[in-house]
N, C-alpha and C positions, 0 to 999 in steps of 0.2 A: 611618790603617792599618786602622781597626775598618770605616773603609764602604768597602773594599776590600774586606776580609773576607767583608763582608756581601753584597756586589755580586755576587761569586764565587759564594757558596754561591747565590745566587738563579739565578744565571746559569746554573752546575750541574742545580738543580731543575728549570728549565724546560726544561733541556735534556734531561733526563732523563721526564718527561712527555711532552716531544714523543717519544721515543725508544716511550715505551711506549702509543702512541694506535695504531701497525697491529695489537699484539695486543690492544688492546681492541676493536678493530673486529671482530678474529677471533672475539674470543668474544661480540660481541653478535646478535643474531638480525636475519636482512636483512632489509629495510624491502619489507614486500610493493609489487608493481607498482600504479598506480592500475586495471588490468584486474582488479582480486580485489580490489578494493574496491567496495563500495557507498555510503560515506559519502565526505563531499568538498563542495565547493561547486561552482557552473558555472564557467566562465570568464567575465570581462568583469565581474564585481561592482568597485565603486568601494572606497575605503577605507570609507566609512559603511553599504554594504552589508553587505561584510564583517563590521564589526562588529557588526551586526545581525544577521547569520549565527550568527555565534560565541555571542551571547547566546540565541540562540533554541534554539543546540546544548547552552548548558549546561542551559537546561530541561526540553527535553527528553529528553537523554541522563542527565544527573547530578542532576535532583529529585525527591527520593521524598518524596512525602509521608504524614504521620502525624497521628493525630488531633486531635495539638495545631496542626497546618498546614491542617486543613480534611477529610481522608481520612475519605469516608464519610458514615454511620455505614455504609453498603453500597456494597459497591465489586468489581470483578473484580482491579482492578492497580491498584498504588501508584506508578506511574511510566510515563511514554510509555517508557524505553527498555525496561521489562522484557516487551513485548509486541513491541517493533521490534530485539532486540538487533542492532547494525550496522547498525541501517537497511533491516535483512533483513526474512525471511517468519518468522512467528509462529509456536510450537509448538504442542502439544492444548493445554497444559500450561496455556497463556496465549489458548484459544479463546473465543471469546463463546458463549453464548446466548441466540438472539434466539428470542421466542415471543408466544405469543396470537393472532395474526391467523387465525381462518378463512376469510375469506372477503375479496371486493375491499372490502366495506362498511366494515374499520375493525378496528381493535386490539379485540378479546370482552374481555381482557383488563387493559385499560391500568388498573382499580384497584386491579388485583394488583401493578402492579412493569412490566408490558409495556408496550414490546415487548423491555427487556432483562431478561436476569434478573444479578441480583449477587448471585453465589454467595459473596461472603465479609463479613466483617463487624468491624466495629472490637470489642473486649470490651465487655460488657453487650446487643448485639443479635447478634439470630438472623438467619442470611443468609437469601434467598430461597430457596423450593422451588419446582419448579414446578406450577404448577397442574393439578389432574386435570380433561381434558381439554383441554388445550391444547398446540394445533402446535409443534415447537420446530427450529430448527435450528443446527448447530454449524458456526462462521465461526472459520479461521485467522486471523489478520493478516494483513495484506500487508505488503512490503517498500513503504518508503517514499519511494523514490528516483526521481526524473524525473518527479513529480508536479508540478510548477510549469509540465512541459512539457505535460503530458494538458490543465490547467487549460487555458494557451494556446492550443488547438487550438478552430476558431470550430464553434462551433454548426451551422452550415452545412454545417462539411465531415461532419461525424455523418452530419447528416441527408441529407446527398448519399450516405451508404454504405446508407443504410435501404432496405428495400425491404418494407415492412408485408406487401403482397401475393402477395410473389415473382411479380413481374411479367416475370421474365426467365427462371423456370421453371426455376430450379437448383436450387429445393429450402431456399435459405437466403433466409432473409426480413433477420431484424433489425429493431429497432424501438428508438425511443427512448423513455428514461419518461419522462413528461412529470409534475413534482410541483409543491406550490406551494414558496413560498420560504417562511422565517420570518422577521421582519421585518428583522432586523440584516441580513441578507443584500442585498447591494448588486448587483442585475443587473448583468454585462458587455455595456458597451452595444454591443458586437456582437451578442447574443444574442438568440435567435427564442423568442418566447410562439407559445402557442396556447390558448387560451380562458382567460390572467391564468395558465397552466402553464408551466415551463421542462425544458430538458435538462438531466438529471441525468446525473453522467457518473462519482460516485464511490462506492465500495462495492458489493459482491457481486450486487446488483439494483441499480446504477444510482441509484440515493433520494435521494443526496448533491449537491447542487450544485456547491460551492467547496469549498474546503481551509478557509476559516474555519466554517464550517456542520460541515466534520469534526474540525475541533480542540475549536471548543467541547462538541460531541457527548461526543468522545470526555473530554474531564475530567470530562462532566458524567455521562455513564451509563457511562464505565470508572472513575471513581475517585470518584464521588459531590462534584466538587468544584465549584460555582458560580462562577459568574462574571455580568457584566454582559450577555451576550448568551444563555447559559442558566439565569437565576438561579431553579434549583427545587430543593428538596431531595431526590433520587431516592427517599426512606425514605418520607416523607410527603406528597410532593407540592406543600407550600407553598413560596412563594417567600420565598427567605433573601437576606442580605447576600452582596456575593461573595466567596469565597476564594482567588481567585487575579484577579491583577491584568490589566486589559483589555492594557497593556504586554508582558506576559508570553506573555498569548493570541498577541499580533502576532505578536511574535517567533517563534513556537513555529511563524506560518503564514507567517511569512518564509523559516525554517528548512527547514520544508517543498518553500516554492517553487524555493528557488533548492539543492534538492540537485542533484549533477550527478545526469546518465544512468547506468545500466547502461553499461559500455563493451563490447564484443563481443570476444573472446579468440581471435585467429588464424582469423580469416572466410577467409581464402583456402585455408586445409585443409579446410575444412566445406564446400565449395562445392557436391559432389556431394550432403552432404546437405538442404542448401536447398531445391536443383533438386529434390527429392523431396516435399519439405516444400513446395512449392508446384505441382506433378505432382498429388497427390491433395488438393489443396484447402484445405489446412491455412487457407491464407492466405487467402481469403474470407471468414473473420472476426477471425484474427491478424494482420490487415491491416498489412504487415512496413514501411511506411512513412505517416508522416503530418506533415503542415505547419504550424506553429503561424500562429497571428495575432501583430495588436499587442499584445503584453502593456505593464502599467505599466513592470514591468521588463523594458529593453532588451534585456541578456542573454539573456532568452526568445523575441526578437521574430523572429517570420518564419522561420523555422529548420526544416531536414527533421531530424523525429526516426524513432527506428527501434523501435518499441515494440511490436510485431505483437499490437496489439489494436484494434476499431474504438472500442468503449468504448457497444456496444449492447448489447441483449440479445437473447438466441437459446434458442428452446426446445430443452435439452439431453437430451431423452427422461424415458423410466420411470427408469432406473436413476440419475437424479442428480433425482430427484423428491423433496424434502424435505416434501411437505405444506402448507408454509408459503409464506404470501405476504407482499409488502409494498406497501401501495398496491393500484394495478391489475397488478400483475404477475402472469404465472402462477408457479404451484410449481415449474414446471421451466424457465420460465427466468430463466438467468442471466448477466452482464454478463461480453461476451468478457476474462478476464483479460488484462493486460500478461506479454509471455514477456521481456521484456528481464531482466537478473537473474537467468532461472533457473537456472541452473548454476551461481549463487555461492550458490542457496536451503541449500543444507546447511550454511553456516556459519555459518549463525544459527539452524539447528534441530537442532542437537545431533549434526552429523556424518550424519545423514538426510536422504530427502525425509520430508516429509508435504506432499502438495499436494493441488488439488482442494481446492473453497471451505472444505470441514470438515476434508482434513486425511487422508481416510482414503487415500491413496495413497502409498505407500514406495518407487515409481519412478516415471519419465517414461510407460513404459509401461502402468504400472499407473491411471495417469492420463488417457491415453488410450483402455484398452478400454471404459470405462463411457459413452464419450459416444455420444450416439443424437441422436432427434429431428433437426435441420436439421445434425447432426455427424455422419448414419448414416452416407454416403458415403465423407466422409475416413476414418472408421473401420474401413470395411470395405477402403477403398484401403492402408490402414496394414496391415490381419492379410493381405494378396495378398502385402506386400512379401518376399523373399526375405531371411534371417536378416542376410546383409552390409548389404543394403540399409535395415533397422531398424538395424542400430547405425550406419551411416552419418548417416540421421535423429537417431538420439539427442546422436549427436557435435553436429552441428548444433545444436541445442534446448538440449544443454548449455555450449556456448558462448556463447551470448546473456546 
């Protein structure tokens, strides 16, 4: 009689749970689309990729580190996600500054702290100041996503979009940097030298080779933390033990690799402003489609992605002239951004734009007027357009 009883009441309760799941549904908040997401994995990952995904998401989403974990003594950010919130574009809040280079010959500065500066500091040291007279300039983050696919994309096809000469007399050249590697870095042996030089293809001038060349960078001059591939101490220059595990690194540039894409949000209402967007030129360097190669990972292989950047660099005029170089680069130019993403950019910058490398623009617009140099053109095609026809464009560019 009592596991009758019992049986009932249970029977009861679950019945009465299932009764109350459509108003809990009502009251929970809906699961945004995967088009207003940035984060995600590709399709086609194995069970072990995955897993390797997910480990590399909790590193760098969920570890902050502290002094007792390695943080420092000088550091900009205690965590990869507090600079990529969502995988998004970066605030001032969380901008770098890069400094010391005058000139092509080499960092003036590197034994001051350059070419970053780490403006904050664990208790008992003083953060960086920077040095009087030295160039400096202020770098947003980028959003992090579809990076496994830029990686992907061969060497070749870059260098098939260059045109050093403007030999076609449009006015846009493009050019690739060509830098050395550091030795952990492993050429893709698809990849084109030119005098023991590679194609850089990541960060604001192009500097960066791989996604491991920018993972390790970045623990090692964003959070002062060592590892086996950059083992220095940012403070004093000597080499330390590592504090964060070669493991951890992978994963972080696994994580990387296999984010999905930007997905593009109702392209067939923006069609008129595409046509626009490619009307005065935009796309001669937001080059609106690109092919990956063999990548290791399959999932990445062979694939048209839509990312409207060539991933050169283009002298941007006077007015985005920072002074500062890296390498052989000049001061004004800089490595055509990726627009994929930009229309999700305010969800990770605090309901704003700030775009443009440093950050100082608060719209699409406001983003657009400064560019000059091999940008004059489009720019001046952009202020002809008539008032419908700019927010036509903008609709566009915000849907990406």
């Amino acid at each position: 009689m009592t596991t009758r009883i019992y049986l009932k009441q249970t029977v009861l309760a679950v019945a009465s749970m299932l009764a109350l799941l459509p108003a809990c549904e009502k009251l929970l908040p809906p699961v945004p689309a995967d088009d207003d997401l940035l984060d995600g994995p590709v399709e086609g990952l194995s069970t072990e990729q995955n897993a390797l995904f997910l480990r590399g998401d909790e590193a760098f989403n969920n570890q902050v580190f502290t002094s007792a974990t390695g943080l420092g003594p000088l550091f900009v950010a205690n965590s990869c996600g507090s600079c990529h919130a969502g995988d998004g574009k970066g605030h001032p809040f969380s901008s770098l500054t890069r400094f010391g280079q005058t000139d092509a010959s080499g960092n003036q500065f590197r034994h001051l702290g350059g070419p970053q500066l780490q403006h904050r500091a664990i208790p008992g040291f003083a953060p960086e100041q920077l040095p009087i007279g030295a160039t400096s300039t202020k770098l947003t983050p980028p959003a992090t996503t579809g990076l496994g696919f830029l990686e992907a994309v061969p060497d070749a096809t870059l260098l098939a979009l260059a045109d050093p000469s403007d030999a076609d007399g449009d006015g846009i050249s493009g050019i690739a940097n060509w830098i050395l590697l550091p030795d952990y870095v492993i050429p893709r042996s698809s990849g084109v030298t030119e005098k023991g030089h590679h194609v850089g293809r990541f960060g604001k001038k192009a500097a960066v080779y791989d996604l491991l060349q920018q993972t390790a960078n970045a623990y090692n001059q964003d959070m002062g933390i060592s590892s086996i591939f950059e083992p220095f101490d940012t403070h004093s220059g000597l080499q330390t033990d590592p504090e964060v595990s070669s493991s951890t690194i992978n994963s972080v540039v696994f994580y990387l690799q296999t984010l999905k894409a930007p997905i593009q949000r109702d392209p067939d209402a923006v069609a008129a402003g595409r046509k626009i967007f490619l009307d005065i030129r935009c796309g001669a360097c937001h080059v609106p489609t690109l092919r990956t190669g063999h990548s290791p990972i399959a999932a990445l292989s062979n694939l048209d992605i839509h990312p409207f950047t060539d991933l050169l660099l283009h002298d941007m005029g006077p007015a985005l002239d920072d002074g500062y170089t890296e390498g052989s680069v000049g001061t004004s130019e800089w490595r055509t951004p990726p627009l994929w993403g930009l229309g999700l950019s305010k969800n990770s910058q605090g309901g704003r734009y700030f775009l443009l490398h440093d950050g100082r623009a608060g719209s699409i617009e406001e983003a657009i007027l400064p560019h000059g140099g091999e940008a004059t053109a489009s720019r001046e095609g952009y202020k002809a357009l008539s008032p419908s026809e700019r927010q036509q464009l903008i609709q566009f560019l915000e849907s990406l």
